[in-house]
Each structure stands twice: as structure tokens, then as C-alpha cells.
N, C-alpha and C positions, 0 to 999 in steps of 0.2 A: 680505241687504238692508242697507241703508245704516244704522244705528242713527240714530234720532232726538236731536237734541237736542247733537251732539257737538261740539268745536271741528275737528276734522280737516278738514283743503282735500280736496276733491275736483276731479279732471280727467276729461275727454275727449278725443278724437281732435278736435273741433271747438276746446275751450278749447288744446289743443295748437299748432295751427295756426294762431290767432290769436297765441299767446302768442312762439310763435321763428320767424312768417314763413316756415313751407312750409305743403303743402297737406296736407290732411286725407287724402290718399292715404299725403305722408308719414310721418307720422301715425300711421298706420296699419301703414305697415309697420316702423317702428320697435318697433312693441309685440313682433315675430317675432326680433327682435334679441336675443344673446346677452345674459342679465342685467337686462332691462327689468323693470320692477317687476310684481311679481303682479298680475294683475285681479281688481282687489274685488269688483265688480257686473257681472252683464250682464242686460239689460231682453229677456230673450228669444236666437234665434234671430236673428244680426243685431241686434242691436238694440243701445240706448246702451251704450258698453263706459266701464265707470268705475275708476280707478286715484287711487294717493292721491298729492297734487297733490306734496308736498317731493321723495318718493321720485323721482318721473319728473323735476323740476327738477335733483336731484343725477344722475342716469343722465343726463341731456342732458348736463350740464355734463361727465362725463367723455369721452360718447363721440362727440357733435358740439359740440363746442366753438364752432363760429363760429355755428351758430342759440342756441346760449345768451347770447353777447354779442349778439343779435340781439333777445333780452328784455330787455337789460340797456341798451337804447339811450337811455331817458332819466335814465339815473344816470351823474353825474359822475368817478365812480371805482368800476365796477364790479369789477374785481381787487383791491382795497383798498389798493393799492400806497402804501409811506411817502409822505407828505408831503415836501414839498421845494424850493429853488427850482429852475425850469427850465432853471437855466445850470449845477447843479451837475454836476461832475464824477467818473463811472461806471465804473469798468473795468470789464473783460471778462467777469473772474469774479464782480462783482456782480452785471453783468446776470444774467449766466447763476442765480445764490440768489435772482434777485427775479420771476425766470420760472418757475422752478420752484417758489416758494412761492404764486405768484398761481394755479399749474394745478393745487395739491396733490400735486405729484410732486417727485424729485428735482431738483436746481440742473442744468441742463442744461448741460455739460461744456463748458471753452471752447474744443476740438478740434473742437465741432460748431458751437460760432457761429461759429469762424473760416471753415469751410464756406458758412455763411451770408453773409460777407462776397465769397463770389468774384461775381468777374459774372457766372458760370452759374448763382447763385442768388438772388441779388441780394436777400434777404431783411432784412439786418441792413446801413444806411447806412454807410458808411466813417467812421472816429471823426471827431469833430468838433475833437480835439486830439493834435496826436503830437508824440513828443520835437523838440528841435529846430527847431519851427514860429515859432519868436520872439514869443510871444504870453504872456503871462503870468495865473498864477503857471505856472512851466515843471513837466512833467510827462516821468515816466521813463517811462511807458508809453503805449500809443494808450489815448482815455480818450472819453466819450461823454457829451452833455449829457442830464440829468437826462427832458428834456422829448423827447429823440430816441431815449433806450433807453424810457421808458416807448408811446412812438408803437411803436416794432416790439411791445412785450411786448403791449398792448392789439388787437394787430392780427386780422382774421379769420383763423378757420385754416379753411381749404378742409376738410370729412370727407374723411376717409380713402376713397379710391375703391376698385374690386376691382380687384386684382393678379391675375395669372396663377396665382399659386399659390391664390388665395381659387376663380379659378372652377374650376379642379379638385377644389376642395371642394364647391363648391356647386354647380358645375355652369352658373352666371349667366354670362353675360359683361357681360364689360364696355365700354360705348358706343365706336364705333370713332372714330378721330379723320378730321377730314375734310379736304381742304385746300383753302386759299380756294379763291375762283371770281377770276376777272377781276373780278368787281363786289363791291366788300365789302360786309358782311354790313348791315341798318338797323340802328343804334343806338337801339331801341325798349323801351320800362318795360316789362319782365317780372317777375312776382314768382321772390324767389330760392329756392334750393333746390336740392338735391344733382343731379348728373348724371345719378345710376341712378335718380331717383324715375319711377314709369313714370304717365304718363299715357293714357288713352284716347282713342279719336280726337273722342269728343264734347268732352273738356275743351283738346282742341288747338284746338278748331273755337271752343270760348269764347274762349280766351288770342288768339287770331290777330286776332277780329274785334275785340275792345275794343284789342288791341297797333294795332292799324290804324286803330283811328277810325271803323268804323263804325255802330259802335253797336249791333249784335246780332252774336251768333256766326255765323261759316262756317258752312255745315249740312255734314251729316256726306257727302249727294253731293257737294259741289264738291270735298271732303277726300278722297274716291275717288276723284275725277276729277287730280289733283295727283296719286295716288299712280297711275294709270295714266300720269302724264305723265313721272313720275319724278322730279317737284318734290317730292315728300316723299317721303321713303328709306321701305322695306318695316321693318314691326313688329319691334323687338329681340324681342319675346315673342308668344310664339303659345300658345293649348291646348295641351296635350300635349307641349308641347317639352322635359319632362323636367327642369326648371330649375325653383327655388326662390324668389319663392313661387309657386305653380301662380298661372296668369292664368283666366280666364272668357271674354275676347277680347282681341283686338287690343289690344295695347302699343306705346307708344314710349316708349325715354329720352327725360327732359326735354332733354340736350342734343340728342338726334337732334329732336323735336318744335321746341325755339328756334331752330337752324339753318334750319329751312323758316321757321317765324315771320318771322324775319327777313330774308328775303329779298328781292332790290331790288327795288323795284319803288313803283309806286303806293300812298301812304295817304292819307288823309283829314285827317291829321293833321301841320301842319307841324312841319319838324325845323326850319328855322331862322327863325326870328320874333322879331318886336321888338313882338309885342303885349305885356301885359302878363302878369306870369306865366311869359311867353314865353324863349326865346334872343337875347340880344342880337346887334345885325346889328355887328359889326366887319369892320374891315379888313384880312384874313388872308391870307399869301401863298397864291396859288394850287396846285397839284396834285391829284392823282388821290386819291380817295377811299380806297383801297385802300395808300397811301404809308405807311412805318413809320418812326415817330418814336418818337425814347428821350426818356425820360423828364426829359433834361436838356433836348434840343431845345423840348421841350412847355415848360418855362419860360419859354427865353427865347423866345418866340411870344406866350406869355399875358402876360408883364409888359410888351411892350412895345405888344402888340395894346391893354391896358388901362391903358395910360399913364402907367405908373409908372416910364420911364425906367431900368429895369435887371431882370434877368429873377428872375422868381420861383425861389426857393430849392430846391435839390434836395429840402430835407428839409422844408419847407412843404409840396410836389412830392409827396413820401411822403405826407405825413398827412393829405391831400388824397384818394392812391389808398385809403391805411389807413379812413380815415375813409367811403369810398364814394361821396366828391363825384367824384372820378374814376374811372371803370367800372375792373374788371378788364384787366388787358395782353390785346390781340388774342394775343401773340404771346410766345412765353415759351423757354427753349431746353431742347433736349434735347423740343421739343413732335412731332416726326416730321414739319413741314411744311416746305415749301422757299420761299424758302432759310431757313437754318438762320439764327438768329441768338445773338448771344452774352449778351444780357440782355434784359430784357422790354420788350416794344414795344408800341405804338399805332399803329392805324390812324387817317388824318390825320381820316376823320370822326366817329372818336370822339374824338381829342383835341380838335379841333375845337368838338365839343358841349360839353366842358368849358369851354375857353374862352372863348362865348359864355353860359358861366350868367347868371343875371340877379347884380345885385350893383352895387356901387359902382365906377366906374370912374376912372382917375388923369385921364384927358385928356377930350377932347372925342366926345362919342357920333360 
């Protein structure tokens, strides 16, 4: 029983789920996770599972890291990282002691940030200063503004997905990658959360109908009727399929379940509007929705679509994707889809989205 009277926090799979922005499935199945904090309480058979609230805060933070900066979202420096101004100047090896102090692990080697900088990873922006650049004060090495190493160190980190080696352990697989279609995907408000979280078909049938606009869930026929049509791929997890955590019915990965969500077609709900609230209506060159734009292109489109006469900054461009105002890349390399590409892309309807956020703009609506 809970002792009366104590200062101790207490959590839930439901305070969980509000608190780092997945569902209480995930939630849930984090508790089955190697190292999660003891259960204090349980209210029966089923019933409220209670854990003590710092203990599951530190466990988040080490082992999903981007839902715990997902808590962290209205504190202004949640890594505590030095104070500073934004133009100071950072090498390599600092970033790498100020990365590793914000995650409570070692200084992360700068043989791996340099990794970070190729375009096949495209994770760590190209320095902001290098020898030789004739800009002053001159500097002997590639060195980074204060405000561009703290954007990568603050950044989300994707959970660790299951490798090849994890599902020989566990026997799980892991969500198959799919390749566009002709029609790309809607750009529709999903709430976030890991790839392998498995949903059921009733909470695919909620996520669909509010992701659409219509105001009530899919029923769970039309969602068999899609899956005889083959618009929704067949359940990653079954009963008895031998695989960890045993299911009760029908599973989907959240990413196999978002894929069909998103799907072209008809919503209720417009993508591009000039009401209020809404996406601003600009003046954007035309192509195919499905078009892949880097991340430099997406600049200069958005600074001149919004009239500020020179394209928005790479590294603005960054803190923008970092920060969530710009969705995750369609398109990333080494991702298995064709054609291949060498740094992370957008689809022209999702940069597109971006660009018309609502906000201030340089010229004339």
C-alpha cells in the first residue's frame, strides 16, 4: 500500500503518457523493459500499476531519451548546458565534453562527431568557422557557434529501434520499411512515439478518424474492410506468434498503423488554408507532391516565398527541423528506398507545410 502522509511522487502508465507524449500502451510496455523501476502498487488484477515517479524520470532519461526532452519542453535549458553567448566559439572536442555531460555519459569522441558531419549522416551542421575563412578573430581549427553546437546537443534522439541481433533475442521483429507509393504520404498531426509501440485496430480506428477530421473513430469494420483491400498491411503481431510481449489480438506498429493513417486521399480537414489558425496561402513553385527537397533548397523557397529577399539559413533550417517546427526528413540514406539518396530529404508537401506555418511574413500576403 501506498504509505499515508509521505512526500514521495508517485506515477502511472496514464501520468506516464501525458508526461513524455506516447500512449499509455507505451507506457506500458516500457514497465517490461530491462531496468525499469520496481512496481510499488498494483490496485488488483489489472488494475492501477503505481511506480515511484523520480525513479521512472531517471529510467526515461537514460533509455528514451527524445520522450524525456518531450517533458522537458517548456524549460528553457533543459540539459543545463553552460551559459554563453550564441556566437561563441566551440570545437569539436568541446562539443563532444558538453554532449556527454548533458546525457550523464562519457564526452563523445570526436572520431564520431566527425561521422556526424558526412552527408550520409548529416547530424552535426558543417562548422560555422574554419581556418582560412578571412573572418575574424582567425581560428586554427573548424570551430562551431555556441548556439549551433548547443541546437545538435539539445536535439531529439530517435529510441533505439530492434536490430537484427535484438530480434534473435527476443524474437520481435522489427516494423518493415516500405517504399513510397506514386502518391506521397498526408502530412497529418499524429501524436509521437516509437515505431514498435503496437497499437490495436480499435486505437488505429480512433488516430485515423480524428487524423481526418471526422470527428469520430473509423469503426473497427471499415478497418477490416481496408485490410481485405490491402490498404492496411496485415498485423506485425498475432496470438501465439511466439514473440515478446505475448499480444491478446491483432497488432500493428505504430509505423505500419501511420502509413495507412496517412494515406492520400480525402479529409475533412484542410492542409492548405489561410483561415485563421490555419496554413498560410503563398506563392510556391509548383511540382509533384512526392518531389525531394534538401534541406538547403527548403530555405531558399521559404525565405523568398515569405519575403525576406535571401533564403533562410541552413542552420535556422536545422533548429527549425531540431526544434519540430519542421516534421522529420521523408527521406534519409542508407533508409532501403529508391532512389537512394545522400542526405535527408523532404517531400515537397511536407516542406511545403512548413512553409506556409502561419507567422509573420517579409512581403506582401
Amino acid at each position: 500500500m501506498i504509505p499515508a502522509g509521505t512526500d514521495r511522487k508517485y506515477t502511472n502508465y496514464d501520468k506516464m503518457a501525458a508526461r513524455y507524449g506516447v500512449d499509455r500502451t507505451t507506457a506500458a510496455t516500457w514497465s517490461r523493459e530491462e531496468g525499469f523501476p520496481e512496481l510499488l502498487y498494483a490496485a488488483g488484477q489489472g488494475g492501477l500499476q503505481i511506480y515511484d515517479e523520480d525513479d521512472v524520470h531517471d529510467w526515461v532519461r537514460e533509455h528514451h531519451f527524445g520522450s524525456w526532452v518531450q517533458s522537458q519542453r517548456d524549460k528553457k535549458n533543459p540539459l543545463n548546458l553552460p551559459k554563453g553567448g550564441p556566437r561563441d566559439l566551440l570545437s569539436l572536442r568541446r562539443i563532444g565534453e558538453l554532449e556527454g555531460r548533458a546525457l550523464n555519459r562519457p564526452a563523445t569522441p570526436t572520431s564520431t562527431l566527425r561521422t556526424y558531419l558526412s552527408p550520409s549522416k548529416g547530424i552535426l551542421p558543417p562548422a560555422d568557422r574554419t581556418p582560412d575563412d578571412g573572418l575574424q578573430p582567425k581560428v586554427t581549427e573548424p570551430m562551431w557557434f555556441r548556439e549551433t553546437a548547443y541546437t545538435y546537443i539539445s536535439r531529439p534522439r530517435r529510441t533505439r529501434r530492434t536490430t537484427s541481433s535484438d530480434d534473435n533475442q527476443s524474437g520481435r521483429k522489427a516494423p518493415t520499411k516500405q517504399p513510397a507509393g506514386d502518391e506521397a504520404l498526408l502530412d497529418l498531426d499524429l501524436p509521437p512515439g516509437d515505431d514498435t509501440d503496437l497499437l490495436t485496430l480499435q486505437r488505429i480506428g480512433e488516430l485515423d478518424g480524428q487524423a481526418r477530421g471526422r470527428g469520430k473513430a473509423t469503426t473497427v469494420g471499415t478497418l477490416k474492410n481496408y485490410q481485405s483491400q490491402k490498404l492496411l498491411a496485415k498485423p506485425d503481431r498475432t496470438p501465439g506468434d511466439g514473440q515478446e510481449p505475448a499480444v491478446e489480438e491483432p497488432m500493428w506498429f505504430r509505423a505500419t498503423a501511420y502509413r495507412f493513417i496517412r494515406r492520400p486521399g480525402r479529409t475533412r480537414r484542410a492542409i492548405d488554408t489561410d483561415q485563421s489558425g490555419g496554413l498560410l496561402k503563398l506563392d510556391l513553385p509548383p511540382g509533384k507532391h512526392d518531389d525531394l527537397l534538401t534541406l538547403r533548397k527548403i530555405g531558399q523557397i521559404d525565405g523568398k516565398a515569405r519575403g525576406r529577399g535571401k533564403a533562410t539559413t541552413f542552420s535556422s533550417m536545422r533548429t527549425y527541423w531540431y526544434n519540430g517546427l519542421l516534421a522529420k526528413p521523408d527521406r534519409t540514406p542508407d533508409d532501403g528506398l529508391a532512389p537512394a539518396v545522400e542526405e535527408p530529404m523532404w517531400f515537397r508537401i511536407t516542406a511545403y507545410r512548413f512553409i506556409r506555418r502561419p507567422g509573420k511574413v517579409g512581403g506582401a500576403r
